[in-house]
C-alpha positions in Angstrom: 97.9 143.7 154.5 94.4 144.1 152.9 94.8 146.5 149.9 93.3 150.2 150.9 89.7 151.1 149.6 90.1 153.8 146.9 87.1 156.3 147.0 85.7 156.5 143.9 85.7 160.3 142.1 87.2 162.4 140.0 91.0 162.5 139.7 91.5 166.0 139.8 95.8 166.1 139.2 96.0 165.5 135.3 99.2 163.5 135.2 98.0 161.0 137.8 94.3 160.7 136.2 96.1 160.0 132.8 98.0 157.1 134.5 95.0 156.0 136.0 92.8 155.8 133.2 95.9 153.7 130.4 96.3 151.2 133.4 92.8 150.3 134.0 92.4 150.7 130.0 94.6 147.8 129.9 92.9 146.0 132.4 89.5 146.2 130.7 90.9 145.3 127.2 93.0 142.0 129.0 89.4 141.1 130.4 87.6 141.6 127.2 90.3 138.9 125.7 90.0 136.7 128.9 86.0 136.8 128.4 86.6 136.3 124.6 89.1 133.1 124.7 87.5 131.3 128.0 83.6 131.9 127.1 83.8 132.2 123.2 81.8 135.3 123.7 81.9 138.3 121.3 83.3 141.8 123.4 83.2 144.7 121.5 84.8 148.0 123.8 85.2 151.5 123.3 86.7 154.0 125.6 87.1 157.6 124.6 89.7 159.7 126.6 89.5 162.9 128.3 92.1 164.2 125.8 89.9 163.0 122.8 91.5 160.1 122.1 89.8 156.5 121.3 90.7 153.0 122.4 89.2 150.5 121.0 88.9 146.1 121.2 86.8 144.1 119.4 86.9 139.9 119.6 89.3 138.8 116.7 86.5 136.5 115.4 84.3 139.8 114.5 84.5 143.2 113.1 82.7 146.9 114.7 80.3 146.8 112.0 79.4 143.0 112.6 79.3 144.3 116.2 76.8 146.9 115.6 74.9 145.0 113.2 73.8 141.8 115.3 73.3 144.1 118.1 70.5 146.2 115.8 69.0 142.9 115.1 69.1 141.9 118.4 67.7 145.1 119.8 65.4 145.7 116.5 66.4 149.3 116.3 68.5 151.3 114.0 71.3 153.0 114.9 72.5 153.9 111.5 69.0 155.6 110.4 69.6 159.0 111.7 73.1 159.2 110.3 72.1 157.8 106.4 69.6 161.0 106.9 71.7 163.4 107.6 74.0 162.0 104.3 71.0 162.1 102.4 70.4 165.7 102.9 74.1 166.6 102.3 74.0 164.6 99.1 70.8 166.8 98.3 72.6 170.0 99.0 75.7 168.8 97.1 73.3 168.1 93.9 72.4 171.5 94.5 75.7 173.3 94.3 76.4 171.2 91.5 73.3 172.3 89.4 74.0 175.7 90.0 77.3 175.6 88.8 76.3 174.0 85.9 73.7 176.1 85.1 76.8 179.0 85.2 79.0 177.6 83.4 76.6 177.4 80.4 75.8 180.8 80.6 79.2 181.8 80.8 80.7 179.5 78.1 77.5 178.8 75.7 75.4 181.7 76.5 72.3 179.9 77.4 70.0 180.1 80.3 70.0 184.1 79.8 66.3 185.0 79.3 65.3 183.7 82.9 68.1 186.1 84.3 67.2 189.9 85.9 68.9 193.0 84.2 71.0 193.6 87.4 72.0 189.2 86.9 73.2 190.3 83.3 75.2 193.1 84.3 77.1 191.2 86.9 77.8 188.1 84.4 78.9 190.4 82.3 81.3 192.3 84.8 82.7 188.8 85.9 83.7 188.0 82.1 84.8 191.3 81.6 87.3 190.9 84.6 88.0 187.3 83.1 88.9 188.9 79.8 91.6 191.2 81.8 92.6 188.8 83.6 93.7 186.8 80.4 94.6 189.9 78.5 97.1 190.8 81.4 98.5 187.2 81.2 99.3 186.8 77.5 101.0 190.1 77.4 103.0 188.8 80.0 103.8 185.6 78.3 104.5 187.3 74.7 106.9 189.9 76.6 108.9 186.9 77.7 109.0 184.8 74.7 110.1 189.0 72.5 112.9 189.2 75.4 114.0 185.4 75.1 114.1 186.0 71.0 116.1 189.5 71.7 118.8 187.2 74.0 119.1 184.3 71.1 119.2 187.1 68.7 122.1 189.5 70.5 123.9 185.5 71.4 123.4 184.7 67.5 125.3 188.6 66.4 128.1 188.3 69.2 128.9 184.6 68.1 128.9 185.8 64.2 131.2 189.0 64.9 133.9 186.3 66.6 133.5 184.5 63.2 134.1 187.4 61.3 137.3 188.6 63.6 138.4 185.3 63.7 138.2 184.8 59.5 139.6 188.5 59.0 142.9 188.2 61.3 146.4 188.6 59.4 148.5 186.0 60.3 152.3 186.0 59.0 152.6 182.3 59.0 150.1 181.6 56.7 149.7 185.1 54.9 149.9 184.5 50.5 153.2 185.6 48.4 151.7 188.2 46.2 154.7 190.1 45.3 156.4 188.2 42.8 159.9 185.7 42.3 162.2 187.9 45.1 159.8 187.9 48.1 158.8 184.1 46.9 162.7 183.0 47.4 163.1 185.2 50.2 159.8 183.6 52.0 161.6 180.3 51.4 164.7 181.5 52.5 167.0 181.0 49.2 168.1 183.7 46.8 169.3 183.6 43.2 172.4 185.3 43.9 173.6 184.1 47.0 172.5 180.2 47.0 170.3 178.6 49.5 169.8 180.3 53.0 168.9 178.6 55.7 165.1 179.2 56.7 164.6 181.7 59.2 
């Protein structure tokens, strides 16, 4: 049987229109390589999806920009004017910005630039360094309150460790305490005795 006629509109179920649109994708892009192989011709195709997405092919033996750029020399216009405008006036505005901030910095850091500024310019410079300055302030108290509570640690770690010392040197042990009291406790330490002979140790 003769394949049915499809009417040509709209898909409107999502699903089925997504289907629709990757399988004759496909088709297209294995046409575009047919025409490129068989005729040696260059095929350049781009599809963009409903969902934003974009396919592209392009004839191995060329690149999109080669594309684009025999086709302006073809057609003898130029598709690539409009858009080097438009980057030419962000670049300008980009200079700007940077000039500006340039300019601040100087008057922040080197204090120059400050006889072309208003009164009113002057008192909010100064404002913004004054808040700076707190800023700053705030942060090395901050900093040297750590570094007094760190020392205060090492310092308490340093006394505990030297008090142990101290205990440690101080202790009375009997096994290794001197003989200070003369011949009798000598002997008797020993465990021998003048009048009774040798003992045995206790």
């Amino acid at each position: 049987m003769a394949r049915g006629k499809i009417q040509i509109k709209r898909i409107e179920n999502a699903t089925n229109r997504q289907v629709t649109y990757s399988k004759r994708r496909n088709g297209l892009f294995k046409k575009a390589h047919e025409l490129t192989v068989l005729c040696d011709a260059t095929v350049s195709l781009i599809m963009v999806s409903s969902s934003g997405k974009i396919h592209e092919y392009i004839s191995p033996s060329t690149t999109t920009k080669q594309f684009f750029d025999q086709f302006q020399k073809t057609k003898g216009v130029d598709i690539w004017s409009s858009h080097y405008e438009a980057m030419q006036e962000h670049l300008k505005k980009l200079k700007e910005v940077n000039r500006s901030l340039r300019k601040q910095i100087r008057q922040r850091v080197l204090g120059e630039f400050l006889n072309d500024m208003s009164f009113d310019e002057l008192l909010g410079v100064e404002q913004e360094m004054q808040g700076a300055v707190d800023v700053i302030r705030t942060r090395k108290i901050r900093m040297i309150s750590n570094q007094i509570d760190t020392m205060k640690k090492k310092i308490r770690s340093a006394t505990e460790m030297n008090r142990n010392l101290r205990e440690f040197d101080a202790r009375d042990d009997p096994h290794y305490r001197l003989v200070e009291n003369g011949g009798e406790d000598y002997e008797s330490a020993f465990g021998c005795s003048s009048k009774g002979g040798p003992r045995i140790f206790a």
